[in-house]
N, CA, C and O atoms as a GROMACS GRO file, in nm:
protein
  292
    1UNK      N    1   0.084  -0.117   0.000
    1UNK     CA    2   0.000   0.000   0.000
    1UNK      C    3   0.089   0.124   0.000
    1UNK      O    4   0.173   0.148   0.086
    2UNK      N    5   0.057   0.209  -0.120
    2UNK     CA    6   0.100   0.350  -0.083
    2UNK      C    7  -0.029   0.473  -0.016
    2UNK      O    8  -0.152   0.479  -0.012
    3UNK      N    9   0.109   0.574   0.039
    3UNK     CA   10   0.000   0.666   0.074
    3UNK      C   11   0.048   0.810  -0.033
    3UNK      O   12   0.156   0.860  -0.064
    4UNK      N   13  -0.101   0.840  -0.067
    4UNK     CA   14  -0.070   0.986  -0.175
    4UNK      C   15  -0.164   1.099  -0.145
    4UNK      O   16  -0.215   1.075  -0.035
    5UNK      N   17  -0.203   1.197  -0.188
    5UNK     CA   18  -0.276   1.278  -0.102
    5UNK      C   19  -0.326   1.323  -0.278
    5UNK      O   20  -0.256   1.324  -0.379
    6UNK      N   21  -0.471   1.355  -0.259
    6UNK     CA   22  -0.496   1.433  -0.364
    6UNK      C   23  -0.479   1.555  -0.358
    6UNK      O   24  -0.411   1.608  -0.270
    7UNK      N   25  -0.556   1.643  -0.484
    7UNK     CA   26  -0.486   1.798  -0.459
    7UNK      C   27  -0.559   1.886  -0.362
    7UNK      O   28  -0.517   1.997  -0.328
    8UNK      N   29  -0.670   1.834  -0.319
    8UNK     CA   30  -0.704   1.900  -0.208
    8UNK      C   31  -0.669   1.864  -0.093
    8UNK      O   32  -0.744   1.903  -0.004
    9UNK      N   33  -0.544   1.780  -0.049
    9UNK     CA   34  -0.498   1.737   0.057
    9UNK      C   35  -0.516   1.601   0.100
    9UNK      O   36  -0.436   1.524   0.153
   10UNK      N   37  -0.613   1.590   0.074
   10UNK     CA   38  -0.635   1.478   0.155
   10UNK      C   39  -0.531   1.376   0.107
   10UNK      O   40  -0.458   1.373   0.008
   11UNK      N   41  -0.549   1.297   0.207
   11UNK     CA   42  -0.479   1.183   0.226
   11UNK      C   43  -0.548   1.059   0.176
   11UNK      O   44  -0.670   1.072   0.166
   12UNK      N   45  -0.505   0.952   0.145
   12UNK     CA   46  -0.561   0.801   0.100
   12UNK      C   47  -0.415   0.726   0.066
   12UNK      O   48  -0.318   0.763   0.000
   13UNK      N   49  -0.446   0.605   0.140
   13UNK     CA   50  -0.398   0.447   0.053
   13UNK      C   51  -0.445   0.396  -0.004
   13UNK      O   52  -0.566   0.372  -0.004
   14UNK      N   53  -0.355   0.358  -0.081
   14UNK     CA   54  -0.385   0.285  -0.248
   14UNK      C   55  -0.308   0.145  -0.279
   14UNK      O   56  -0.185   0.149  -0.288
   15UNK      N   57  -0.362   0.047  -0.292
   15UNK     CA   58  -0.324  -0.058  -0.333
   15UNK      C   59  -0.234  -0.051  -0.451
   15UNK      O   60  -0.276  -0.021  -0.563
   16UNK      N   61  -0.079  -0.085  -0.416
   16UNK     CA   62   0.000  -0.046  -0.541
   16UNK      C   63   0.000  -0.170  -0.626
   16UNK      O   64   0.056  -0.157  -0.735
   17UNK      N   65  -0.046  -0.277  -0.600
   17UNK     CA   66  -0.068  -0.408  -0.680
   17UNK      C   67  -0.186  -0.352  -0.788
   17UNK      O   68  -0.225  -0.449  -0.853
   18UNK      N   69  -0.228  -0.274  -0.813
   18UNK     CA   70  -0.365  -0.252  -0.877
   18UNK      C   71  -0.300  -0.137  -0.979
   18UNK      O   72  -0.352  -0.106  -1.086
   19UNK      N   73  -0.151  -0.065  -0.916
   19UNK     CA   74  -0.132   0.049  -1.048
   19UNK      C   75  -0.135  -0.009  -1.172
   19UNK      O   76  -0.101  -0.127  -1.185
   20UNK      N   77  -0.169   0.054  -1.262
   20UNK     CA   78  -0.117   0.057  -1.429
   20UNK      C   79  -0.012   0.115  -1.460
   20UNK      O   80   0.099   0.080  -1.501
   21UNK      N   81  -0.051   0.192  -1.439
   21UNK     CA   82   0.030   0.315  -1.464
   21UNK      C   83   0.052   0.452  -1.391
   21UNK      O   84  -0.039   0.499  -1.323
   22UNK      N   85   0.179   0.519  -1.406
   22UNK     CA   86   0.172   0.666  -1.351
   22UNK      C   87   0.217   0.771  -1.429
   22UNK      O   88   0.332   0.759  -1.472
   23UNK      N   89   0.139   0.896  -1.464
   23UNK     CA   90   0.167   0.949  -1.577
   23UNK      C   91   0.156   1.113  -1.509
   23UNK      O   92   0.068   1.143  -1.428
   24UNK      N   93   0.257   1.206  -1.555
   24UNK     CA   94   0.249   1.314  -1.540
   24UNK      C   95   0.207   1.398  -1.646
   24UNK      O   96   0.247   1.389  -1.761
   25UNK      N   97   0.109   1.494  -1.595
   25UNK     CA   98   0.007   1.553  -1.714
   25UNK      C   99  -0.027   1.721  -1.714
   25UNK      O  100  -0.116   1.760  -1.790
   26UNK      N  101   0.040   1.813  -1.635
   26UNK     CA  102   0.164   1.803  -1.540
   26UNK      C  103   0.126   1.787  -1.431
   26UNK      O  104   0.210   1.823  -1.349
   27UNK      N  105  -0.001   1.733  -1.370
   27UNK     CA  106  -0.024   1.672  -1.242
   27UNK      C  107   0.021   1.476  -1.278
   27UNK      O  108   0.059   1.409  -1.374
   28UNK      N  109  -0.012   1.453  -1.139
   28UNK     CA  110   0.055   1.316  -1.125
   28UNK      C  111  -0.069   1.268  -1.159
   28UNK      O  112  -0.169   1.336  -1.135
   29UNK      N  113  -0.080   1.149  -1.216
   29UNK     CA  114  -0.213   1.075  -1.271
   29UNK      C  115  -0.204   0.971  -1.260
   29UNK      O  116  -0.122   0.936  -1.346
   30UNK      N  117  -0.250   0.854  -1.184
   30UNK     CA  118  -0.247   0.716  -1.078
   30UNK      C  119  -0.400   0.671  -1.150
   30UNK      O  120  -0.517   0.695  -1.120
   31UNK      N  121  -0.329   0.587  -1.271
   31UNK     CA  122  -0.471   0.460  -1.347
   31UNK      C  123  -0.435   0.336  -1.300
   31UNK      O  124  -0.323   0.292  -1.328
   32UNK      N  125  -0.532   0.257  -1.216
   32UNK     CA  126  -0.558   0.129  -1.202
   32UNK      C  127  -0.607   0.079  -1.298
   32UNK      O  128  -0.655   0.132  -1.398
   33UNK      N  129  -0.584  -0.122  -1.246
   33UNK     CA  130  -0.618  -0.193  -1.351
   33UNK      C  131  -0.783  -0.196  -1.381
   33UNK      O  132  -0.820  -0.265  -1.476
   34UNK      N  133  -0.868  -0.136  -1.316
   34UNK     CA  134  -0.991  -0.103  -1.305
   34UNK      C  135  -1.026  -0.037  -1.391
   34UNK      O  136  -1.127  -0.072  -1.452
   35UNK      N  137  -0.944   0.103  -1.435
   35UNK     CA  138  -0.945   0.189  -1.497
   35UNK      C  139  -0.997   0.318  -1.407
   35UNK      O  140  -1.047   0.404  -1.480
   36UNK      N  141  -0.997   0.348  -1.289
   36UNK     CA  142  -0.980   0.442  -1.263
   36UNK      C  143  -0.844   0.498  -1.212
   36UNK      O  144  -0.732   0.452  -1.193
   37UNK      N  145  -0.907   0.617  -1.200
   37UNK     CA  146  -0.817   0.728  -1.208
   37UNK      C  147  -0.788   0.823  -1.094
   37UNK      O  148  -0.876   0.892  -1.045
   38UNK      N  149  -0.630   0.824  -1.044
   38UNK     CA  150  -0.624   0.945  -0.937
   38UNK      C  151  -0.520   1.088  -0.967
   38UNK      O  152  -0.403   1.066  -0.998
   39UNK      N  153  -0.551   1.182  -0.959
   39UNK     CA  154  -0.486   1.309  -0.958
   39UNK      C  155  -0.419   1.319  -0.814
   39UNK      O  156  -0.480   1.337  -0.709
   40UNK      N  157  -0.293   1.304  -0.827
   40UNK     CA  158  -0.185   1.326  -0.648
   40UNK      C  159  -0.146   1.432  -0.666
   40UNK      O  160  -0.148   1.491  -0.773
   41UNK      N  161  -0.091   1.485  -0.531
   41UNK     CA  162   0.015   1.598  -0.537
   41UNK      C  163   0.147   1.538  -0.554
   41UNK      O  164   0.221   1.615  -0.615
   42UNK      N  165   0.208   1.418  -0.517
   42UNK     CA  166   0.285   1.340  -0.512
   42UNK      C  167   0.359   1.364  -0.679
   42UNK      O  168   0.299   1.389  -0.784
   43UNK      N  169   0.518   1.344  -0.656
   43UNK     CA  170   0.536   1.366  -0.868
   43UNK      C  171   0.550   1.211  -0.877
   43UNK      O  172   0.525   1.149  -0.774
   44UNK      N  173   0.583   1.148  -0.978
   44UNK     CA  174   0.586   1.023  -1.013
   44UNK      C  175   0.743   1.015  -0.990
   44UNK      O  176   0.776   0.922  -1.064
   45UNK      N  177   0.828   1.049  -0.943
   45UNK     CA  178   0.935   0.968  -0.895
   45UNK      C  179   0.908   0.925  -0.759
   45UNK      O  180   0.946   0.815  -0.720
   46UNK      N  181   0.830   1.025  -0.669
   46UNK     CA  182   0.803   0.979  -0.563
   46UNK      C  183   0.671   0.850  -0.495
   46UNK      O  184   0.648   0.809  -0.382
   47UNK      N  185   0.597   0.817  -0.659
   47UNK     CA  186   0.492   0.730  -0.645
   47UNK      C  187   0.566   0.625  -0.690
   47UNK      O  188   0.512   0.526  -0.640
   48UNK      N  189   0.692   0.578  -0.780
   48UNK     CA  190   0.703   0.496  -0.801
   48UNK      C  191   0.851   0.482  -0.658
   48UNK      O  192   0.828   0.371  -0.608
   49UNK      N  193   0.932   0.521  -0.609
   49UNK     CA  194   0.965   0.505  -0.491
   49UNK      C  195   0.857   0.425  -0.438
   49UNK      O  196   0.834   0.305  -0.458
   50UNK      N  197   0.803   0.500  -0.376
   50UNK     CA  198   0.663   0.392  -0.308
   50UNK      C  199   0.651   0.243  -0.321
   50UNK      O  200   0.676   0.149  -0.246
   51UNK      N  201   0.590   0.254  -0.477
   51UNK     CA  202   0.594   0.137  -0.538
   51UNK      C  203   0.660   0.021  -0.513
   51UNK      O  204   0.612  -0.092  -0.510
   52UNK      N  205   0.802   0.065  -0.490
   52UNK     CA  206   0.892  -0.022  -0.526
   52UNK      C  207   0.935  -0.051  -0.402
   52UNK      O  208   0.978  -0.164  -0.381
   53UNK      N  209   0.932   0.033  -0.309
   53UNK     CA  210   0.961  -0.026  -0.122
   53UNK      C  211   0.851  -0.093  -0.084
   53UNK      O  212   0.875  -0.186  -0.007
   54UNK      N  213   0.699  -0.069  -0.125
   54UNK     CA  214   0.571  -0.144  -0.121
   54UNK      C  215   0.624  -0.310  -0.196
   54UNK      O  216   0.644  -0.402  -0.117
   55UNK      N  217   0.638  -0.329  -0.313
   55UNK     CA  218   0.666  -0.451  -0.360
   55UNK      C  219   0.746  -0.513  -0.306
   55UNK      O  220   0.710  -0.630  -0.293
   56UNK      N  221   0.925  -0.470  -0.230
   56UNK     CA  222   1.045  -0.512  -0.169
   56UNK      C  223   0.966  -0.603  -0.020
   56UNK      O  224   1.006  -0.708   0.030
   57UNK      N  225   0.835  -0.512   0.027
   57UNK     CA  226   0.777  -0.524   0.126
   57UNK      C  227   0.707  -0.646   0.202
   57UNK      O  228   0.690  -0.703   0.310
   58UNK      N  229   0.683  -0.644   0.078
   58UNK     CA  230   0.546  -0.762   0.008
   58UNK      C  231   0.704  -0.947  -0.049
   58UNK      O  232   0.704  -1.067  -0.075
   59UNK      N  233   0.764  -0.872  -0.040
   59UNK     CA  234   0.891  -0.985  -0.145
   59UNK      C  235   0.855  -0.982  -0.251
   59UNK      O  236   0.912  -1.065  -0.322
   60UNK      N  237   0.762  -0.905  -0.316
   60UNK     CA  238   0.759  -0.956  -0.436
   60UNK      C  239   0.894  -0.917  -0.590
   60UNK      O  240   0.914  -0.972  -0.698
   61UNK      N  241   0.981  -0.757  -0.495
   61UNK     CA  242   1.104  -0.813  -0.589
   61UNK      C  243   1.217  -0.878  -0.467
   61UNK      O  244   1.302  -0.801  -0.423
   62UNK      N  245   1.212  -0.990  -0.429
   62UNK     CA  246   1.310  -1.067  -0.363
   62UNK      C  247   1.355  -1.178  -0.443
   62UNK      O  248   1.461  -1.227  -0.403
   63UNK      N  249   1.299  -1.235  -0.552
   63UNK     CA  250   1.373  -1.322  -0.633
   63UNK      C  251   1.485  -1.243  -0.678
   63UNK      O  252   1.469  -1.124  -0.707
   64UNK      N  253   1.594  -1.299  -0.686
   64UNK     CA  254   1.784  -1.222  -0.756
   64UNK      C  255   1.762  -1.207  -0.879
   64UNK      O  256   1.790  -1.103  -0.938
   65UNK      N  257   1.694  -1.334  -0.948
   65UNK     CA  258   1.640  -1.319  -1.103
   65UNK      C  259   1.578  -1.172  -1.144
   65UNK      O  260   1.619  -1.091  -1.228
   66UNK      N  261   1.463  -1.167  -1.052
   66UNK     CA  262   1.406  -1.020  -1.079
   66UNK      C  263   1.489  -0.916  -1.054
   66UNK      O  264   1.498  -0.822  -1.132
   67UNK      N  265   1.561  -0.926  -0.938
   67UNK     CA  266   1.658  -0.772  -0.956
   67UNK      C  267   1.763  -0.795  -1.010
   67UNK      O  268   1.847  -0.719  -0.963
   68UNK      N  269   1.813  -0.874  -1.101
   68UNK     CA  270   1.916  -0.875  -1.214
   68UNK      C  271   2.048  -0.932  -1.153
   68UNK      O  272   2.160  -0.894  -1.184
   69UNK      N  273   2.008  -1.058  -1.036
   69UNK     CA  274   2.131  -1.055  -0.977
   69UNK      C  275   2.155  -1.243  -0.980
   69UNK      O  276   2.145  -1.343  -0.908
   70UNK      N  277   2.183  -1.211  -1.081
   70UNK     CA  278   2.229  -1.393  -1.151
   70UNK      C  279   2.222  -1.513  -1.103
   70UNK      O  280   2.168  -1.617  -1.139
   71UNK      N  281   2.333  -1.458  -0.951
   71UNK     CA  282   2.468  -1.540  -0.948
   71UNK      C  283   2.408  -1.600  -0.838
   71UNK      O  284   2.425  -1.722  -0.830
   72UNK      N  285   2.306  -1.516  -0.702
   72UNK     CA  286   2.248  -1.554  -0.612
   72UNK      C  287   2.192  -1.698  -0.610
   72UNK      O  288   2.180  -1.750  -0.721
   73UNK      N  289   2.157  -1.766  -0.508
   73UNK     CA  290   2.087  -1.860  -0.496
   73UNK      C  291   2.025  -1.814  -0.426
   73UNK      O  292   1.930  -1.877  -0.379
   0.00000   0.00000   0.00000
């Protein structure tokens, strides 16, 4: 789960298993596989940060394969 705030402040978590995508438009724009849609204040380096300590979180990048690291067992 990340947390992002829309542009009126508020706050919400968001299931980052569900992003599609994150697109700057020049606001930040958060499409799920649903197809909706969120406007953050957050920029997209800092949603996909998230992302990616959310997934590390979860193990889901803990295979070596996935982070490009061969040699590991």
């Amino acid at each position: 789960m990340i947390k992002v705030k829309r542009l009126n402040g508020t706050v919400f978590i968001l299931n980052a298993l569900y992003i599609e995508k994150v697109e700057s438009f020049p606001d930040t724009t958060i499409t799920l596989t649903t197809g909706t849609k969120y406007v953050v204040l957050e920029d997209v380096e800092d949603v996909q940060k998230q992302m990616i300590d959310f997934y590390r979180s979860i193990q889901l990048l803990s295979n070596p394969h996935i982070r490009g690291e061969e040699n590991e067992e």
